[in-house]
N, C-alpha and C positions, 0 to 999 in steps of 0.2 A: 768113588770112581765117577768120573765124566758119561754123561751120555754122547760126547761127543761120536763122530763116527765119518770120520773124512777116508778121503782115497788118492792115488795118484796113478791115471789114466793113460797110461803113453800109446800110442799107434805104432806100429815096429817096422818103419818105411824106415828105418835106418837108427844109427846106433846113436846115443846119448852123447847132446853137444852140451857147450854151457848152459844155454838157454834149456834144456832139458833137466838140468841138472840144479836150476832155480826152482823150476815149478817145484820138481821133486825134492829140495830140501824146503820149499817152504809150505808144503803142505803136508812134510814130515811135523816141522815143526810147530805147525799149529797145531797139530793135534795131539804130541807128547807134548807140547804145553800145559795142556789142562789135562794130563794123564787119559789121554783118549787114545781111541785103534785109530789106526792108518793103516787102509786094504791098498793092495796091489792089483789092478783088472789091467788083462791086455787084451785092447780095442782094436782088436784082429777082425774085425768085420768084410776086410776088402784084400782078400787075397794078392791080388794083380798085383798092389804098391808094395807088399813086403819082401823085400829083399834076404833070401836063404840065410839064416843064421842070427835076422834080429831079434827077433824075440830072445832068445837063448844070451846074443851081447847085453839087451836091456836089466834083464835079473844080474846076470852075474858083475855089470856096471853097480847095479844098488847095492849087491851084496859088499862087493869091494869098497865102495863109500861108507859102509857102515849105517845105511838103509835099511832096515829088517821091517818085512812088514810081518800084520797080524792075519793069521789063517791062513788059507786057502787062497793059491792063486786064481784068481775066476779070468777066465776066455772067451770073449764073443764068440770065437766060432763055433762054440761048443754050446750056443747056446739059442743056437734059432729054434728051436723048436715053440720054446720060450715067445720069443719076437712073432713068431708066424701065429698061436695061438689067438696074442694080443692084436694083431691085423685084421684076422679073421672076425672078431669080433667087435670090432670099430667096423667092419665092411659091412657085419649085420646091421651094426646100430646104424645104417647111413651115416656115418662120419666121417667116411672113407671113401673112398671109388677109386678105380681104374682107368690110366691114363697112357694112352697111347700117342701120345703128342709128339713130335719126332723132335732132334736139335735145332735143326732147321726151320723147323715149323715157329718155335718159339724164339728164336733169333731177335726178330726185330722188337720183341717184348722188353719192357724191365722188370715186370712183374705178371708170374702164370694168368692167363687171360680168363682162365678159367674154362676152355674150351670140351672139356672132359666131362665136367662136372656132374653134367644133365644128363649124360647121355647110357647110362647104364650098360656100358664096356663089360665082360668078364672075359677079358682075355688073361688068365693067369702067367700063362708063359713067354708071353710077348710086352707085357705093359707093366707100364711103373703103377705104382699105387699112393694117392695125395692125401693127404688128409685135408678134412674141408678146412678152413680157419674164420675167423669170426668179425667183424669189424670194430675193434675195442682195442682202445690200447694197453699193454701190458707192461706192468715196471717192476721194480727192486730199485733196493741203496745198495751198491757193494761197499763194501767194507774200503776199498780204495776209489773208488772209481766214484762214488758217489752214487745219486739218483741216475737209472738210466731207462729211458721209454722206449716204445715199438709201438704202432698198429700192424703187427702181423699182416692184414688182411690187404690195406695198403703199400705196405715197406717190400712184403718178401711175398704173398701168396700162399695159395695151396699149396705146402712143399710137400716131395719127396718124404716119405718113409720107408721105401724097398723101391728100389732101382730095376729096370728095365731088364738087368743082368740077372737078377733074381738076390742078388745081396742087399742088404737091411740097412740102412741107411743110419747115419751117423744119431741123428737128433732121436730115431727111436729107440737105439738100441741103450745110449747113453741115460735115455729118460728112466727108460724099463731099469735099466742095471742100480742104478743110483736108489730109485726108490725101492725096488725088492732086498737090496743090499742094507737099506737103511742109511743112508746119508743125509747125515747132518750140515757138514758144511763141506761147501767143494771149492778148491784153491788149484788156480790154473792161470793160463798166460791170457791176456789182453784180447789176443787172436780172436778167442770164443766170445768174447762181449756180449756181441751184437745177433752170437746164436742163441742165449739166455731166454728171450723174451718166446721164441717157440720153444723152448724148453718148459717154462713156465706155464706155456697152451696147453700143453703135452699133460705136465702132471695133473693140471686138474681136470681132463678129462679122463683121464687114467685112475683120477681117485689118490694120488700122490702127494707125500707133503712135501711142502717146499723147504729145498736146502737153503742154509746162510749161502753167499760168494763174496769170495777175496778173487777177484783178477790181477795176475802181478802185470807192472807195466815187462812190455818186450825188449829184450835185448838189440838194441841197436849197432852197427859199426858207423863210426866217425863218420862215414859217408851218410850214413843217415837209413841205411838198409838194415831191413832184419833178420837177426839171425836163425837159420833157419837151416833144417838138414839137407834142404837143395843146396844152400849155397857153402856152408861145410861141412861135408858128409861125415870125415873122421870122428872118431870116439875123443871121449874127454880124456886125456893120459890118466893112466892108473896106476903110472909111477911117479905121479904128482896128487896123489890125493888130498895130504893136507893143505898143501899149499892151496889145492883151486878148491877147499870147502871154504878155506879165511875168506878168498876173494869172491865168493857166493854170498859168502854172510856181508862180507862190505857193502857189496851188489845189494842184497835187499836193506841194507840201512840197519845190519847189525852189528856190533865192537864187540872183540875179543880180547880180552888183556893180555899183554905180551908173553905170560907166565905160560901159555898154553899155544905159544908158535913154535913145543917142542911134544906135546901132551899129540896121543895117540888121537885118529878119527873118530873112536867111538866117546873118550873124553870130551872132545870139542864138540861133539853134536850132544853129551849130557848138559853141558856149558850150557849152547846154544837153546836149547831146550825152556831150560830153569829159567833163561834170561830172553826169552822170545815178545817182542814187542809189534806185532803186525801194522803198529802207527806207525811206523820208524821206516816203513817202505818209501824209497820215493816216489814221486808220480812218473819220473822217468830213469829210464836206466842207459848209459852209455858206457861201453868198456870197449878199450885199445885193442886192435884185434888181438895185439901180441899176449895178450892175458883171456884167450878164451881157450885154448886149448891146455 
């Protein structure tokens, strides 16, 4: 057995499109490639964006593709206690502080001024909380994407880790979750790239190790837009299953032989499996709208 140990991460702002439905077979398939798990976390962190019933569409969408994941579904929202211990304890080490900075106030900015930094804030219930960041830049090779660099400190700033609202911000809670979870390698869409390199800050002061990344490029329409659950919120039909797993697999640069354009869903993703080539992705993806649903 693999020590492999990937996941697929979805946020439940709405139900599973094409482009959801790549990330999710292709970080299925990296990881029954090499006989590895593939966990299921839903990235519930922000109540506001999830619309009544998605999470609940999301599972029962993988179960129907023939998606099965390993163990236990894990939950962010069930898991701040977790996030807040970890905060608290970057606020001890000064790594962290208190930021009351308003929208407005940072407007004219491109990057946090810094304005907070010094000034030993404890307002818990009113202000965001930063972590400090460092002036060094931070890289990886992804696996498609190539070498890719940041100066955090430069590029993006002091970011957010818990939001003003009092919810836990994306880059912490995904940092925490991945390395207590044990992952290995994380396979996700393009979108996140460019969040990697504070991700990367994150674990080594958290004492985390760093996962492989496969970023799949984004699904595009003709027009040059991408797909995205703002702009088609419908679910993937689920009485087209085989048909949109073939055009997923084509989508990431993988053949199917024609003997199995009648072979059941869970057949086709054993196939896919045994025969998974992660080179074979292209570096872009475009597909007719008429084939994303």
């Amino acid at each position: 057995m693999t020590s492999y140990i990937g996941r697929f991460a979805p946020t439940p702002s709405g139900p599973l499109h094409f482009g959801s439905l790549l990330a999710a077979l292709a970080s299925y398939l990296d990881a029954k490639a090499v006989k590895g798990k593939w966990l299921l976390r839903i990235e519930d962190t922000d109540p506001l964006r999830e619309p009544k019933g998605a999470c609940d569409s999301i599972i029962r969408t993988l179960e129907a593709y023939g998606l099965h994941w390993d163990g236990e579904i894990i939950k962010q929202s069930q898991r701040h206690r977790i996030y807040q211990e970890i905060i608290n304890d970057l606020l001890k080490k000064q790594l962290a502080y208190h930021c009351d900075c308003s929208r407005s106030q940072l407007q004219p900015f491109a990057v946090y001024p810094n304005t907070c930094r010094n000034l030993n804030n404890k307002n818990p219930t009113s202000s965001a909380i930063r972590i400090k960041t460092e002036d060094k830049i931070y890289s990886f090779i992804d696996r498609i994407q190539g070498v890719f660099k940041q100066n955090i400190s430069t590029d993006v700033g002091d970011f957010i880790i818990k939001r003003k609202d009092q919810y836990y911000a994306y880059q912490l809670a995904v940092v925490v979750d991945d390395g207590l979870q044990g992952i290995t390698d994380v396979v996700r869409g393009a979108d996140l790239l460019d969040n990697t390199p504070r991700q990367l800050y994150l674990q080594k002061i958290l004492g985390y190790t760093q996962p492989n990344y496969l970023h799949i490029p984004l699904i595009t329409m003709p027009n040059g837009q991408k797909l995205s659950k703002s702009y088609r919120s419908e679910a993937i039909d689920q009485q087209r299953i085989h048909l949109n797993l073939l055009r997923a697999l084509k989508a990431l640069g993988q053949t199917a032989p024609s003997y199995l354009k009648e072979a059941t869903a869970q057949e086709l993703l054993c196939f896919a499996s045994a025969h998974w080539d992660a080179e074979k992705i292209p570096k872009t993806l475009s597909i007719p709208e008429a084939q994303l649903t």
